[in-house]
C-alpha positions in Angstrom: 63.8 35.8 -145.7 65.9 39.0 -146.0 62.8 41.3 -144.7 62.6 38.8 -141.7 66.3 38.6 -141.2 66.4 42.6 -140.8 63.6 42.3 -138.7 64.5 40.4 -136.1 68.3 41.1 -136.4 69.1 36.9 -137.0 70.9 35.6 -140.0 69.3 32.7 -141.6 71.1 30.3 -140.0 70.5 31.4 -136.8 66.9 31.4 -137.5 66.7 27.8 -138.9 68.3 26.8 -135.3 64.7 27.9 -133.8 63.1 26.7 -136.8 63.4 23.0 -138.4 62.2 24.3 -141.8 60.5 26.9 -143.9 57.3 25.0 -143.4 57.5 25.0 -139.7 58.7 29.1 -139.8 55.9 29.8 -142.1 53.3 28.0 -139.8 55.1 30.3 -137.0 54.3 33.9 -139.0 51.5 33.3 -139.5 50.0 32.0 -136.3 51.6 35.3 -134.8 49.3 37.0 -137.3 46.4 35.0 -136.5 46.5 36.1 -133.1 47.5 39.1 -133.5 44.4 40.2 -135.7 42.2 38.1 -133.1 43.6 40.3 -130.4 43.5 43.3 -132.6 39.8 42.4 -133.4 39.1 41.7 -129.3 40.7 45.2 -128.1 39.7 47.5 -130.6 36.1 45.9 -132.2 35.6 44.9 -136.3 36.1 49.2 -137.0 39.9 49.5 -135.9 40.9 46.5 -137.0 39.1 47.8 -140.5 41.3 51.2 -140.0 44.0 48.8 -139.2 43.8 46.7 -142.4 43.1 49.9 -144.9 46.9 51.4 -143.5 48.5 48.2 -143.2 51.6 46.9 -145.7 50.1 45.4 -148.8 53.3 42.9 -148.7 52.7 41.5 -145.0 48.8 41.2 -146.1 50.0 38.8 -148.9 51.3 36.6 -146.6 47.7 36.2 -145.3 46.3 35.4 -148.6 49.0 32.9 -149.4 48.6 31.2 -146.0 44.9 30.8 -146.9 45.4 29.7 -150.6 48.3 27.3 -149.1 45.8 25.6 -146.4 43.5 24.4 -149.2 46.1 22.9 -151.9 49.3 22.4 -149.1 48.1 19.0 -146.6 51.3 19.3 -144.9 51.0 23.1 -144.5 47.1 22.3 -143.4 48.2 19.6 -141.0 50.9 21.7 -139.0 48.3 24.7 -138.9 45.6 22.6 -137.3 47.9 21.2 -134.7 49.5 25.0 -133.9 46.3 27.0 -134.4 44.6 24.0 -131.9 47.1 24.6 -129.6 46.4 28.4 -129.3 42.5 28.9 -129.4 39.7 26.8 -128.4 37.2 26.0 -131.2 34.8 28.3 -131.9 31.9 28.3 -134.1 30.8 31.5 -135.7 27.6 33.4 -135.7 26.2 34.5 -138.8 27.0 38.1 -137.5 30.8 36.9 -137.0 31.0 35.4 -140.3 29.9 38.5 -142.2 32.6 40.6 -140.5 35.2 38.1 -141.3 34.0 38.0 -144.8 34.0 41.9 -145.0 37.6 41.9 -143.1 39.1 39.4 -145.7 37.9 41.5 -148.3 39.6 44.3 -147.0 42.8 42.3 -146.9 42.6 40.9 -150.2 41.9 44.7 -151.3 44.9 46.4 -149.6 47.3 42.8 -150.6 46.7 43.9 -153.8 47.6 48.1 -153.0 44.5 49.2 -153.5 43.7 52.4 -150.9 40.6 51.8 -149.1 38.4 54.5 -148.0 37.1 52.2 -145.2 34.6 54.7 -143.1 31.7 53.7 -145.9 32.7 49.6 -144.9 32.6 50.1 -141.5 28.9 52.3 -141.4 27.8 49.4 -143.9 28.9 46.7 -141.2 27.2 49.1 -137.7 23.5 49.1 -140.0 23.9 45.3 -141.2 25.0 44.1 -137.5 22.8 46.5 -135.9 25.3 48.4 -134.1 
């Protein structure tokens, strides 16, 4: 709460007056985030939002991860996500091609969550020959 109350220059009371509760500011972030990586991922292609990821802040990538770990031992939390994430994006299925890149991008969060520097130019010319790109 501090970060986000220097952030966006609200105490936390005035924050809770947009907000009902943590649960529903929490569902908030991280849609943002959602989006945000889905535009990210639209405008610059799986390679810059790799780059992206490997410079990013370890600590806002945790967020990430704990929204993930949340939605599969939180119903409430998995509830409100469905119903905000529905009202954002229409339902996709994924190729087997948009899978892998997912699964190659998660790793990369989970990998710079933790600190770890990523030398992400060997990822990405893994990802061009296994797509075909």
């Amino acid at each position: 709460m501090p970060r986000l109350e220097e952030a966006i220059g609200l105490s936390h009371g005035a924050i809770f007056n947009y907000f009902p509760s943590k649960l529903d500011l929490f569902v908030a972030l991280a849609v943002e985030d959602h989006e945000r990586f889905h535009r990210l991922y639209a405008d610059i292609g799986f390679a810059g939002l790799a780059r992206h990821i490997a410079e990013a802040d370890p600590a806002w990538l945790s967020v990430y991860l704990e929204l993930h770990r949340r939605l599969n031992t939180d119903p409430a939390l998995r509830k409100a996500w469905r119903k905000a994430v529905r009202a954002t994006e229409e339902p996709h299925e994924h190729t087997p091609a948009e899978a892998f890149a997912h699964t190659l991008l998660d790793g990369l969060v989970f990998a710079r969550a933790a600190g770890s520097e990523i030398d992400v130019e060997p990822i990405i010319a893994l990802a061009r020959k296994a797509l075909g790109e």
